[in-house]
C-alpha positions in Angstrom: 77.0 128.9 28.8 79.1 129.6 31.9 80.2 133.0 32.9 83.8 131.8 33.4 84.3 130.6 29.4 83.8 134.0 26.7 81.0 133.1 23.6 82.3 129.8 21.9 85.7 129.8 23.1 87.2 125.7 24.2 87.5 125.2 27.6 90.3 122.4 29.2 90.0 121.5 32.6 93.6 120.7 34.4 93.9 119.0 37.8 96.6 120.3 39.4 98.5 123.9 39.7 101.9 123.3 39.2 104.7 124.6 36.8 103.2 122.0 34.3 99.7 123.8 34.9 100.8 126.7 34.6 103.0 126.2 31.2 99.5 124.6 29.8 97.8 128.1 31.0 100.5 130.3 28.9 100.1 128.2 25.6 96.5 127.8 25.8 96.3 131.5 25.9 98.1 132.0 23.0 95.7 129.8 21.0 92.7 131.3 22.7 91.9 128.0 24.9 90.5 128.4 28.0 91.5 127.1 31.3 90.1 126.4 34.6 92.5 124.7 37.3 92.0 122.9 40.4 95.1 122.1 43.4 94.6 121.3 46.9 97.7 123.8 47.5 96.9 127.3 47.9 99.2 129.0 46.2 100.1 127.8 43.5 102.0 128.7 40.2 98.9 128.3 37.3 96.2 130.0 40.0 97.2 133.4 38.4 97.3 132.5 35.3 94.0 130.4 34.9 90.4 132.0 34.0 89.1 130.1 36.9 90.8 128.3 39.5 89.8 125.8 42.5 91.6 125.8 45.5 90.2 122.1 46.4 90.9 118.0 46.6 90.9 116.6 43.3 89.9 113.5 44.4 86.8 114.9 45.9 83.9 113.9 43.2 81.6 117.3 43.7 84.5 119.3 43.4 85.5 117.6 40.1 82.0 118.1 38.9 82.8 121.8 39.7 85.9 121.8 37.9 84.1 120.1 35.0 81.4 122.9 33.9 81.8 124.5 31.5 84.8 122.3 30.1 85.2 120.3 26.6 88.0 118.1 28.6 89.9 117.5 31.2 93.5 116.5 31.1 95.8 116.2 34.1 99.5 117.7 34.9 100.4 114.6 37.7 99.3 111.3 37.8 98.1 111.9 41.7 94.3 112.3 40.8 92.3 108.9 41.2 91.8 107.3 38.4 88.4 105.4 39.4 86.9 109.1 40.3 87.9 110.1 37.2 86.7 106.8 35.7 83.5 107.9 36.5 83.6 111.1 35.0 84.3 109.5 32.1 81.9 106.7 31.9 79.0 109.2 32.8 79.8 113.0 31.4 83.1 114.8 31.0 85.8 113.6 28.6 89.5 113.1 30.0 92.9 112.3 28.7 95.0 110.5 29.1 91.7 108.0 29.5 91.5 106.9 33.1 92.0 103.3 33.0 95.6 104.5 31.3 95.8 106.5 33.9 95.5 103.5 36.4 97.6 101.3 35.0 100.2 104.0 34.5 99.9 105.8 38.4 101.1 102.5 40.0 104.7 102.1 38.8 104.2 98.2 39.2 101.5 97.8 37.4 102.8 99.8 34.3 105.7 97.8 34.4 104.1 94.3 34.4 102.2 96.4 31.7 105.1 96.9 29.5 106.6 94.0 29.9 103.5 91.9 29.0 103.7 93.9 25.7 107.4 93.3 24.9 108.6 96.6 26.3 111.7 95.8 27.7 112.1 96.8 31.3 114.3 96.1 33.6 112.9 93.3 36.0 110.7 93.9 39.2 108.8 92.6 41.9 106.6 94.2 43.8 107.2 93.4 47.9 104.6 93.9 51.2 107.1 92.7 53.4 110.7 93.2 54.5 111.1 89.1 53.8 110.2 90.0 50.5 112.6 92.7 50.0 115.5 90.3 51.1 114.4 87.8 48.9 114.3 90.2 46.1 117.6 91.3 46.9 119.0 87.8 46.5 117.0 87.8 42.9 118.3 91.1 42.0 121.7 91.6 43.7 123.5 94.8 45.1 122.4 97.5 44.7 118.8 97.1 44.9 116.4 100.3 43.7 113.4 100.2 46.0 110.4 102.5 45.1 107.0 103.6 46.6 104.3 102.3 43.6 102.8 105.3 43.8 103.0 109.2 44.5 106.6 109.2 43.9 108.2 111.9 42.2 111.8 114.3 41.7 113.8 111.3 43.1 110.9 111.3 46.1 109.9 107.8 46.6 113.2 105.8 45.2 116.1 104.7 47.1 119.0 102.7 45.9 120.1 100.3 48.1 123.9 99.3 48.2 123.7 96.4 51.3 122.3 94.5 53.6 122.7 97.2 56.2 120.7 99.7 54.4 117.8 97.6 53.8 115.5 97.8 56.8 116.4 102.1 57.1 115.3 102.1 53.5 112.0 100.2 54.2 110.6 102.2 57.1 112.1 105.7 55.1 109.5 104.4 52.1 107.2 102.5 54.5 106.4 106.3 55.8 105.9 108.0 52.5 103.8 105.5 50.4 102.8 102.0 52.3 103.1 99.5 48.7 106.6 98.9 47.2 108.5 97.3 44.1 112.3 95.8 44.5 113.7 96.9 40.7 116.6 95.5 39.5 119.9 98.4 39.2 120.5 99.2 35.9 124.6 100.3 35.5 123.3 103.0 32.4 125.8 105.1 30.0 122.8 107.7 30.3 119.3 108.4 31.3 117.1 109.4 28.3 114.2 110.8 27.7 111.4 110.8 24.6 108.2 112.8 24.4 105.5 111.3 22.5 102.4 113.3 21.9 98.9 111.5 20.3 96.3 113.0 20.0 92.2 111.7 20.9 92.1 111.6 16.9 95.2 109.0 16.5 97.6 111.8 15.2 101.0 110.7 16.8 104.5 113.2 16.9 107.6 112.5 18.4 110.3 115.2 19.6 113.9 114.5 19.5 115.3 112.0 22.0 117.1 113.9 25.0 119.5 112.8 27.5 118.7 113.9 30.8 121.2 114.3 33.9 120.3 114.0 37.4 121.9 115.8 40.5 120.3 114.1 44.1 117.8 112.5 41.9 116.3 115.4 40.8 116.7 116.6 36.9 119.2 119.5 36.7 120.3 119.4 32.9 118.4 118.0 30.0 120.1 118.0 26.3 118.8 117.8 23.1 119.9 116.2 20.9 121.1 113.4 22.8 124.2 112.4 21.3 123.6 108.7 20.2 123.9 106.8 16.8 121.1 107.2 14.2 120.1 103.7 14.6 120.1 103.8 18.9 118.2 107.1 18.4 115.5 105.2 16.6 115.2 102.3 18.6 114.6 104.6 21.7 111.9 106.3 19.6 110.7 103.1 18.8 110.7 101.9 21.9 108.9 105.1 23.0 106.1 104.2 20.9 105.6 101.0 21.6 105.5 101.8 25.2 102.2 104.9 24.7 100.8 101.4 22.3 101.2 99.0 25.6 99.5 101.6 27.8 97.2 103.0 25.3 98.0 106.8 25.9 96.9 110.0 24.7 98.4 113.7 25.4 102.0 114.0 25.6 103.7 111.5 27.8 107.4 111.3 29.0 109.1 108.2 28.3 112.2 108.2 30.6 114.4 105.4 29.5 118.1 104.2 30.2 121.0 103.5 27.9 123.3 100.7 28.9 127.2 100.4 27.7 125.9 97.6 25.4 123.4 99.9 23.8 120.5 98.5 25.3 117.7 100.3 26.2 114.8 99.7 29.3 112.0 102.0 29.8 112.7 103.1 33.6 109.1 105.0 34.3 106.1 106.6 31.9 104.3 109.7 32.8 101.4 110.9 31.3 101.6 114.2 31.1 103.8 116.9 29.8 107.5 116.5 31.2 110.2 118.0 32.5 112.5 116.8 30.0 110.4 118.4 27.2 110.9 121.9 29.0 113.0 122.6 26.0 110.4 122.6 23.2 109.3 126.0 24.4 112.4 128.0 22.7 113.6 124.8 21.0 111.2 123.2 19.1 108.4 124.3 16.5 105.8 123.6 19.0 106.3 123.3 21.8 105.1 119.9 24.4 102.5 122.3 26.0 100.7 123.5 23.1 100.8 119.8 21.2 99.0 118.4 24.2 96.1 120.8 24.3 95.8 120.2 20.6 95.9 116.9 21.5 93.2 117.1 24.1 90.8 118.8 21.6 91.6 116.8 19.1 93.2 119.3 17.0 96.0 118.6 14.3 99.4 118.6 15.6 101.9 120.6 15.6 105.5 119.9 14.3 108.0 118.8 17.0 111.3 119.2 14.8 114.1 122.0 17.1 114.5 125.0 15.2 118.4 124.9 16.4 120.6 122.5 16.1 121.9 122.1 20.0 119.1 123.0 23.4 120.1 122.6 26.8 117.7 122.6 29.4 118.6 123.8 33.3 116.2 123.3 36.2 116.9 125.9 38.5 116.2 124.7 42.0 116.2 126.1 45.3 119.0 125.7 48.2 117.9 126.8 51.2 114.5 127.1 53.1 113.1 130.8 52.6 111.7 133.4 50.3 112.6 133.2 46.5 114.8 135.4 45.3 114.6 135.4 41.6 116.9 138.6 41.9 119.0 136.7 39.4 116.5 137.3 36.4 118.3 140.3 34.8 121.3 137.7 34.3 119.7 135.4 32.5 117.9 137.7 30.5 120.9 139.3 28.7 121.7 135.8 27.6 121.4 135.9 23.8 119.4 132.9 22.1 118.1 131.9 25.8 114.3 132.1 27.3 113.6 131.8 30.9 110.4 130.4 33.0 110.0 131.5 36.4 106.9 129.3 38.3 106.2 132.3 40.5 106.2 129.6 43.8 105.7 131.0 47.1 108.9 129.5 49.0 111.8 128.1 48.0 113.2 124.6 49.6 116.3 122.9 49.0 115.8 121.2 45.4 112.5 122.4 44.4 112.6 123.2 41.2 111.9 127.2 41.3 112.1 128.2 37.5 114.1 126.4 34.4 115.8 128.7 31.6 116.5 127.3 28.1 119.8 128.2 25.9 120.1 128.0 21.9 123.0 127.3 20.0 124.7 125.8 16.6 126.5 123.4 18.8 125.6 120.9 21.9 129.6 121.8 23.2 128.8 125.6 22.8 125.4 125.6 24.4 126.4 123.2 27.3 129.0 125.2 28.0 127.3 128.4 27.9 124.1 126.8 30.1 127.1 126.1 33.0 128.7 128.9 32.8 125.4 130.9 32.9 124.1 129.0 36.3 127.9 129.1 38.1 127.4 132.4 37.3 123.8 132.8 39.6 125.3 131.8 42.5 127.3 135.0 42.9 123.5 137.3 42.4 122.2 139.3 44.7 119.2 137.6 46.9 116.1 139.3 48.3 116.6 138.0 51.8 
């Protein structure tokens, strides 16, 4: 037995540190799970509230080895990690969800789409383009505008571009070119709203789904999610059922987020899968009976599932990001604390940066007006707080 894990106690393994690491940390706790983490960013949020953490590359195979004693799993909270290094793992020792060949076909955003669409998941249509020819070609298949992403490593809006004309084109090429060298052209989809499912299965085929959300972006980085969404009963279970179907086409396990978009004719295309818990399932931590966090380490273990139903009828969601370069000054944390029927989540990161996402806080209520209002007023109101300089 390892000196890091106490007697018989379960042990999970996470690669990465993040907020998401960290969240994963806290529940595990509370169900007396054991957790070792591993970033190649020193700080970082779940190092101080790990039993054991790596500061090291995660694609490095000795250091996963080293990450691995001692550990009944490994899951992951970013699909950066290699999935053939992890394959490996797999094949030869350490168990990991979501399995790594799902993890492969999910990490390249053109491959999960050709993935989807294979299955009858409808997405919206893509092509995947090496050279600026092939971007204007696409264009001309697609029209204006033209979303261009990075296949990989994108994330919080970084990676995607949406291009309106001809005269953006080649700036948005060398701008992605820079950050992640392989590309899709995807089709613009004109949405009513961006929405979001979270379906957790577990390694023993148990399967919950929480309330579909709808999700609202400011500079392409999440700022609001609500929950319910408001939507029919029958559009609410076709986006669940399209949810599904999706974690079927890509064979998933763990909690994933299934971000998806609502057209004015009630369609609905999956836009992107991650495999992981989400940012739009922040909520289930106040707002649900179990929250995303704890369901996927069940999951992981194999444990039975928790239920997903909210124990309020309204939950809104608020990412609260950073807006300038310097120390973080979460001086306004006495505000949001004396909000009644609202929890807040500070990550504890060492710098804030113009839209990184610094902390999120949750609000309650017996109405979607009432606690969307109350979430608004309760962030205009932060910008008037003191701040450690």
């Amino acid at each position: 037995m390892n000196s890091w894990v106490v007697g018989n106690q379960p042990a999970i393994g996470i690669l990465g540190g993040g907020q998401l690491a960290r969240m994963l940390c806290l529940a595990a706790a509370r169900l007396g799970i054991a957790t070792a983490t591993m970033d190649p960013k020193s700080p970082c949020p779940a190092a101080p509230v790990s039993q054991r953490h790596l500061h090291a590359d995660w694609n490095d195979p000795e250091q996963l080895n080293a990450l691995a004693e001692g550990c009944d799993a490994l899951t992951t909270e970013n699909e950066f990690v290699d999935g053939a290094i992890l394959q490996e793992l797999n094949d030869y020792q350490t168990y990991v969800v979501p399995n790594p060949l799902c993890l492969l076909t999910v990490q390249d955003k053109y491959v999960q789409k050709e993935t989807l669409r294979s299955e009858g998941v409808p997405t919206l249509p893509a092509r995947k383009v090496a050279t600026l020819s092939e971007l204007r070609e696409a264009a001309e298949e697609f029209g204006w505008p033209l979303i261009l992403k990075s296949r990989k490593n994108g994330y919080d809006g970084k990676g995607n571009r949406t291009v309106k004309s001809e005269a953006e084109l080649e700036t948005a090429w060398k701008e992605l070119r820079s950050f992640e060298p392989t590309l899709m052209a995807e089709k613009y989809c004109e949405f009513l709203k961006e929405i979001a499912v979270i379906v957790c299965r577990s390694v023993m085929h148990q399967t919950v789904v929480y309330p579909v959300v709808e999700t609202i972006q400011e500079n392409h980085v999440c700022r609001f999610v609500k929950a319910p969404a408001a939507l029919t009963q029958e559009c609410s279970e076709r986006a669940v059922e399209t949810a599904i179907s999706a974690i079927d086409a890509v064979k998933g396990t763990g909690c994933f987020g299934v971000e998806m978009f609502l057209t004015h004719e009630e369609k609905i295309f999956v836009n992107e899968l991650a495999p992981r818990v989400h940012n739009s399932g922040h909520y289930t931590i106040e707002g649900c009976r179990t929250s995303q966090f704890e369901n996927h380490l069940r999951a992981v273990l194999g444990w039975p599932l928790g239920q997903p139903e909210m124990v309020r009828p309204a939950a809104v969601m608020v990412n609260l990001l950073g807006d300038r370069d310097a120390p973080p000054y979460p001086t306004y944390i006495p505000r949001i604390l004396k909000e009644q029927d609202a929890g807040l989540h500070w990550y504890g990161k060492d710098r804030c940066k113009p839209g990184r996402k610094m902390g999120h806080f949750t609000v309650l209520d017996d109405s979607m007006n009432m606690a969307m209002y109350r979430a608004e007023k309760l962030l205009e109101s932060l910008k008037y707080q003191p701040r450690i300089k």
